[in-house]
Backbone as JSON, one array per atom type, in Angstrom:
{
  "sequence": "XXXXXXXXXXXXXXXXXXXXXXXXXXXXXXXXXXXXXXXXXXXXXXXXXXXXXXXXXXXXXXXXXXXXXXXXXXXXXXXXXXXXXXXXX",
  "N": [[-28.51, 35.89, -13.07], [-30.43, 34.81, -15.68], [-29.91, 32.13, -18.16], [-29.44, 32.62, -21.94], [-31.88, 31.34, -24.43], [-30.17, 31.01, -26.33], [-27.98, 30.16, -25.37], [-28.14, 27.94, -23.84], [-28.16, 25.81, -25.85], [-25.82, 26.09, -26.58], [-23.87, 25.53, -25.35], [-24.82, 23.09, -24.92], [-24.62, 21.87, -26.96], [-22.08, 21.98, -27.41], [-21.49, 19.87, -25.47], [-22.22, 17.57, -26.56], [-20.4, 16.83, -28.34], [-18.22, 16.93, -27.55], [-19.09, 14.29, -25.55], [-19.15, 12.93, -27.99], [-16.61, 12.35, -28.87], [-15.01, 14.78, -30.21], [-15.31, 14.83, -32.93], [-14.93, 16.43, -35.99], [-16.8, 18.78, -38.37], [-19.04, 18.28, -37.53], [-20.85, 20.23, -36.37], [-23.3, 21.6, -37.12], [-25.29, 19.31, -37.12], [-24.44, 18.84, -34.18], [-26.06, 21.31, -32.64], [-28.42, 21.49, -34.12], [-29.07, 19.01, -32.6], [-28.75, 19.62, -29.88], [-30.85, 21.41, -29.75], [-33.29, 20.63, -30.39], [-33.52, 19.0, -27.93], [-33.6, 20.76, -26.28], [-36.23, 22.45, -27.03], [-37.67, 20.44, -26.64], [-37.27, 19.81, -23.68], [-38.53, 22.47, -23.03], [-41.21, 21.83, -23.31], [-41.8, 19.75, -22.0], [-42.04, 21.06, -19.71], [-43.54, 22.76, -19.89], [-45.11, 26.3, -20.56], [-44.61, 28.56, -18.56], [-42.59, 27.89, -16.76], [-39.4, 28.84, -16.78], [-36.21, 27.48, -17.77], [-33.72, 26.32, -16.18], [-33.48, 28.26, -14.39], [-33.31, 29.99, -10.94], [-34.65, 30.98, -7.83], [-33.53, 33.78, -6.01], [-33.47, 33.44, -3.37], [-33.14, 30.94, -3.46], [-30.28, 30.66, -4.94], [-28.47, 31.84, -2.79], [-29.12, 30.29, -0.75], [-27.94, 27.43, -1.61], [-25.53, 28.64, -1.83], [-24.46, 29.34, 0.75], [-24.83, 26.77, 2.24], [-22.87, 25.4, 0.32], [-21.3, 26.99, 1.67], [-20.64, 26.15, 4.0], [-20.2, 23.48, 4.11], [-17.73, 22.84, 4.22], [-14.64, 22.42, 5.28], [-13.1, 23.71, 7.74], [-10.37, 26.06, 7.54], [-6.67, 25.12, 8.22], [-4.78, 26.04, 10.76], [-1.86, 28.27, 9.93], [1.62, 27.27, 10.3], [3.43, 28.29, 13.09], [5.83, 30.34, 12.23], [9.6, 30.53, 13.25], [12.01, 33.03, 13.16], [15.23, 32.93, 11.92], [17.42, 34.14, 13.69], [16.15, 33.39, 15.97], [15.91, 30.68, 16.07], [18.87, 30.14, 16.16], [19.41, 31.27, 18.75], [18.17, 29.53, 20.22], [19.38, 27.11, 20.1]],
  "CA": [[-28.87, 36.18, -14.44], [-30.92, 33.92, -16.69], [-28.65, 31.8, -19.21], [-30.24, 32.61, -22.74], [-32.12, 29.95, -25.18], [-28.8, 30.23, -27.29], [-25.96, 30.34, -24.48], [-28.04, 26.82, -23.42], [-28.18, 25.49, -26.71], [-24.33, 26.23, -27.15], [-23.13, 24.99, -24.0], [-25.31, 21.77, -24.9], [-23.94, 21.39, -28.66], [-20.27, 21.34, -26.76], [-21.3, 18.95, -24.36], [-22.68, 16.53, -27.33], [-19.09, 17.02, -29.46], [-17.44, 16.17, -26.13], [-19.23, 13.43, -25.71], [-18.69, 12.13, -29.27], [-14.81, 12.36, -28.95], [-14.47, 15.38, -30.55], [-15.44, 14.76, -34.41], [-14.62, 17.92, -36.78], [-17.72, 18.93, -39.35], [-20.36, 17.65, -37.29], [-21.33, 21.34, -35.05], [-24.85, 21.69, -37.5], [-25.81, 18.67, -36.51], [-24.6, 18.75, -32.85], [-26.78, 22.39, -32.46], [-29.48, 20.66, -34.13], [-29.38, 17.89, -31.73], [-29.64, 20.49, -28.82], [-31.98, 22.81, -30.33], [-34.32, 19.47, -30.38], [-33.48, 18.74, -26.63], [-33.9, 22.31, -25.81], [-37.74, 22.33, -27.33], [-38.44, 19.25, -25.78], [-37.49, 20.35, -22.25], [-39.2, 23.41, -23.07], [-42.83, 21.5, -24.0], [-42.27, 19.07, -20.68], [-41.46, 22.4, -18.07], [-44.52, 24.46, -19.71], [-44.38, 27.63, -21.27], [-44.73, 29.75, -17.73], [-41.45, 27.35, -16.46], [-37.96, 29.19, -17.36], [-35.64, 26.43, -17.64], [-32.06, 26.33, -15.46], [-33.4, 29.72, -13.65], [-32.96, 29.4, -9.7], [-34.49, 32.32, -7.38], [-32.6, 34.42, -5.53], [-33.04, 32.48, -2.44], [-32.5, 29.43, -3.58], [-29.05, 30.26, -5.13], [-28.13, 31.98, -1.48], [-28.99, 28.82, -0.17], [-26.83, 26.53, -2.3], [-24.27, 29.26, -2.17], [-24.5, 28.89, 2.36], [-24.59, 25.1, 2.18], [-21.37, 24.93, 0.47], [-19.65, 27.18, 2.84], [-20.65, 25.79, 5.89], [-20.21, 21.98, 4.17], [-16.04, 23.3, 3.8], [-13.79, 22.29, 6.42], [-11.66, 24.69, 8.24], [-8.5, 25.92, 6.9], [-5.84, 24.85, 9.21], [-4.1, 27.31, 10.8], [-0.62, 28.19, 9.6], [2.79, 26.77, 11.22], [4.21, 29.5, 13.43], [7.57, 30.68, 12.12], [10.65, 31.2, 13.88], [13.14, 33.57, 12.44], [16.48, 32.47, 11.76], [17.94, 34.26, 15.01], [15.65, 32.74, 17.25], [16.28, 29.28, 16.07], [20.18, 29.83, 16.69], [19.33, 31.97, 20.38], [17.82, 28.39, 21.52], [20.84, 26.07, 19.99]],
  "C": [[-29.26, 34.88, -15.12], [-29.91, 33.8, -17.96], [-30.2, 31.92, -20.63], [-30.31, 31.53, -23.59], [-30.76, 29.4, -25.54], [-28.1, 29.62, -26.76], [-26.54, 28.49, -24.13], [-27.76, 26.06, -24.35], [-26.35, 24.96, -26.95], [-23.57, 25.75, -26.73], [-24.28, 23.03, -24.42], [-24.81, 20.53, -26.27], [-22.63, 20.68, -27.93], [-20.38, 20.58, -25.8], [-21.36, 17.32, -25.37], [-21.22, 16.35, -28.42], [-18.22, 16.46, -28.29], [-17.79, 14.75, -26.25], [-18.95, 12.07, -26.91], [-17.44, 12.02, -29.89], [-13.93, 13.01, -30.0], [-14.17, 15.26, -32.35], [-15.71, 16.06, -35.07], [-16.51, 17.45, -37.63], [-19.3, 18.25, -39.33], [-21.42, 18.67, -36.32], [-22.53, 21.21, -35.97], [-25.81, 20.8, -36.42], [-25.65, 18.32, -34.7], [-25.63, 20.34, -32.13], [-28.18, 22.35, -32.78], [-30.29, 19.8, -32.62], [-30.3, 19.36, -30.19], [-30.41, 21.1, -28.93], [-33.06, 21.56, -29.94], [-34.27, 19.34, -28.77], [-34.29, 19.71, -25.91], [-35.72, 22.71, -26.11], [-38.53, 21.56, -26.4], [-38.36, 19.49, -24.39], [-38.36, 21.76, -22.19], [-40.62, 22.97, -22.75], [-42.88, 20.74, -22.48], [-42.15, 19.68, -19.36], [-42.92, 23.15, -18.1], [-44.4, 25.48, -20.16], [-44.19, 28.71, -19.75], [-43.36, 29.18, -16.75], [-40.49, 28.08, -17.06], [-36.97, 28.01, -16.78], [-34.03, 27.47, -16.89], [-32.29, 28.12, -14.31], [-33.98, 29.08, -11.94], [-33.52, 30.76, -9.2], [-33.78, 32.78, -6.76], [-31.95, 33.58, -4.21], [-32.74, 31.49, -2.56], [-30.69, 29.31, -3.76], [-28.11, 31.2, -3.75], [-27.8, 30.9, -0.54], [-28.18, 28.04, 0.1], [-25.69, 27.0, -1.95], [-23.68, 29.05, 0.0], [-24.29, 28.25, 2.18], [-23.23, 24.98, 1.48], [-20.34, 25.39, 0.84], [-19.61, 26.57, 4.13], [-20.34, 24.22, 5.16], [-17.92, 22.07, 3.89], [-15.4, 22.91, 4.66], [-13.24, 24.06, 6.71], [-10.47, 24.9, 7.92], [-8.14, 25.58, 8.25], [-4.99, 25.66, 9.27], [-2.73, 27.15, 10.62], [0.31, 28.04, 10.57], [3.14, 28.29, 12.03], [5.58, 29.16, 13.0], [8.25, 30.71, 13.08], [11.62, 31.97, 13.1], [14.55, 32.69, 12.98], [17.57, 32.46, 13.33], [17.51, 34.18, 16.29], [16.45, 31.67, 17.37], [17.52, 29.17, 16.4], [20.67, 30.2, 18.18], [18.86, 30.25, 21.08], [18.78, 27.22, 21.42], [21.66, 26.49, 21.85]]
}
């Protein structure tokens, strides 16, 4: 699913309030800021570019590559029950 203008916008405001260590009475201007970012990557992608959108295969891809880049779980200890461990004392 395609993230919408806003949801990037919104997620870009809270990255710029993050960054600025969290100063109260400044969200206008941090939504601003991204709204401006957000244009400008718009004007240097193209209008027939959808920004942050991945096709199907691609995010298959990505989504393969980081299972096969995973190690192996390691397989679990075998137990002994209680009345083994005292059958081999």
């Amino acid at each position: 699913m395609l993230e919408s203008r806003d949801e990037w916008i919104k997620k870009r405001a809270y990255a710029i309030w993050e960054e600025e260590g969290y100063p109260s009475g400044r969200d206008a201007m941090h939504w601003e800021q991204a709204s401006s970012e957000r244009i400008a990557l718009e004007k240097s992608a193209g209008k027939d570019v959808k920004i942050g959108a991945k096709s199907k295969a691609k995010r298959k891809a990505a989504i393969v590559v980081a299972i096969a880049s995973e190690p192996a779980p390691k397989p679990a200890a075998k137990l002994t029950s209680k009345k083994a461990a005292v059958a081999k004392v």
